[in-house]
C-alpha positions as CSV (number, residue, x, y, z in Angstrom):
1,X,-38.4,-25.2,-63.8
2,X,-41.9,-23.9,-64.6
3,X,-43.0,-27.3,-66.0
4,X,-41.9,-29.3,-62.1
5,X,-43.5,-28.8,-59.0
6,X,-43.2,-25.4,-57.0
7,X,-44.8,-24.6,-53.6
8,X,-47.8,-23.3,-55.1
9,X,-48.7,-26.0,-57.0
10,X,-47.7,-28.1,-53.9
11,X,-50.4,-26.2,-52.1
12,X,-53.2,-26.9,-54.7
13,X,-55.2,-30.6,-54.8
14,X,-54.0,-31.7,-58.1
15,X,-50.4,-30.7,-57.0
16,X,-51.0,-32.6,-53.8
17,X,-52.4,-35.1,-54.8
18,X,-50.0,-36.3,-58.1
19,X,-47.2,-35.8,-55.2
20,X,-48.3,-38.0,-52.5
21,X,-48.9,-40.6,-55.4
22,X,-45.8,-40.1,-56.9
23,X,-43.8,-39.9,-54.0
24,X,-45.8,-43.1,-52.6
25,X,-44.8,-45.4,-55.5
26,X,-41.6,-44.2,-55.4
27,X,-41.0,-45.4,-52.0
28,X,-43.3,-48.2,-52.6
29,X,-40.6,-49.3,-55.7
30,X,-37.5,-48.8,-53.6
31,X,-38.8,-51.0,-50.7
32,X,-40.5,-53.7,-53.0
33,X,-43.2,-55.8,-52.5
34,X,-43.1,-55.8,-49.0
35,X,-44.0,-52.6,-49.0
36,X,-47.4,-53.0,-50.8
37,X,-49.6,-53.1,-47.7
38,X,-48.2,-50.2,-46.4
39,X,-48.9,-48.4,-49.1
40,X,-51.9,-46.9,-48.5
41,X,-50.6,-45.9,-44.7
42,X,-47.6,-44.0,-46.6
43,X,-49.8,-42.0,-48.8
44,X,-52.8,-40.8,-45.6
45,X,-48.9,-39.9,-44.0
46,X,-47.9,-37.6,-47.1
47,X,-51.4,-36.9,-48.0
48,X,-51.4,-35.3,-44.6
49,X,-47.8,-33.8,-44.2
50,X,-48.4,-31.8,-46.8
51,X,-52.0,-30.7,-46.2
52,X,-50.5,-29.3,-42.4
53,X,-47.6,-27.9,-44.0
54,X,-49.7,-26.0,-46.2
55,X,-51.7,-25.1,-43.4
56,X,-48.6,-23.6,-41.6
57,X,-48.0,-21.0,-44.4
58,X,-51.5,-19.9,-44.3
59,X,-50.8,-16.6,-42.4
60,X,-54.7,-15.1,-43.0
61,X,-56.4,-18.1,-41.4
62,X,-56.7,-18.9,-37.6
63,X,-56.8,-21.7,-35.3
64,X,-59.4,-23.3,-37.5
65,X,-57.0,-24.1,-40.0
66,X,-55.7,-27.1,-38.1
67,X,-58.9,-28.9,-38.1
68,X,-59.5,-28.0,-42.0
69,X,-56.0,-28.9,-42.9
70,X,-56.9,-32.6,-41.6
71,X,-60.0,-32.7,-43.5
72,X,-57.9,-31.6,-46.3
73,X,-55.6,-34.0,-46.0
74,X,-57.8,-36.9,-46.4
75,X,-59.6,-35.5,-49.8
76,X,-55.6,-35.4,-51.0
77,X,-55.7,-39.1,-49.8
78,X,-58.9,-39.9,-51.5
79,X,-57.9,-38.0,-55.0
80,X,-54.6,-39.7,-55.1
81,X,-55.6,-43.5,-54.6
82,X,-58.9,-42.4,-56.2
83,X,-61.0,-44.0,-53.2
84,X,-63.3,-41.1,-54.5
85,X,-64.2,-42.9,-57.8
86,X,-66.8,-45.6,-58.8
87,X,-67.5,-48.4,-55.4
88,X,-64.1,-51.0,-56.0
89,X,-66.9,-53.6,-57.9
90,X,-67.5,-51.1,-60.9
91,X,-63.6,-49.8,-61.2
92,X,-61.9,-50.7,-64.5
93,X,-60.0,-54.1,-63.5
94,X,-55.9,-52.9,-63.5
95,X,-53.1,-55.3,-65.8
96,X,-53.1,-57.9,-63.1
97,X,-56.8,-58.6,-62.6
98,X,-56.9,-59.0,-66.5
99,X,-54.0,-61.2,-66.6
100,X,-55.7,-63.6,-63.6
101,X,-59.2,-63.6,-65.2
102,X,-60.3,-61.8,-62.3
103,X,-61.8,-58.6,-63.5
104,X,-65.0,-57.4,-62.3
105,X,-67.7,-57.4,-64.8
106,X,-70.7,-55.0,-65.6
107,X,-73.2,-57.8,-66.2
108,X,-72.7,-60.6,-64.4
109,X,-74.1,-64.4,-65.5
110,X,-77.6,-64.7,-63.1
111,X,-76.5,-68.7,-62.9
């Protein structure tokens, strides 16, 4: 049990973060592909479930928390789609975009 997830690790941004993705593909691969757009809307919900619910068990923090517990949800968010990255033009192209010869390019042709 040391190696899985436990409530500390839950509270911390990497912990966070790898379960809101995880748990966002997961229900992303049980619903299928019409799930895809919703995606995104799934993961700001976890993303911010568990930022609040880490914000309850704060017991040395006051009212304050609530505000900082949203703002913390939505760095979550960004670290687990990785919005926080290069701007979507420089990001590696994914399987797909290879496949459809649709990859963005570094240098681009000037004709």
């Amino acid at each position: 049990m040391n190696d899985l997830f436990t409530w500390t690790a839950l509270g911390s941004l990497t912990g966070a973060s790898a379960a809101t993705l995880l748990t966002t593909n997961v229900i992303g691969g049980l619903i299928g592909a019409s799930a895809d757009k919703a995606r995104k809307w799934i993961a700001l919900g976890i993303a911010l479930a568990l930022s609040y619910l880490t914000a309850a068990f704060a017991t040395d923090a006051g009212a304050e928390k609530w505000i900082i517990a949203f703002f913390n949800g939505l760095v979550i968010f960004s670290a687990a789609l990785g919005i926080n990255q290069l701007p979507p033009g420089n990001r590696q192209a994914t399987p797909i975009q290879l496949a459809q010869g649709t990859e963005p390019r570094f240098i681009r042709s000037w004709a």
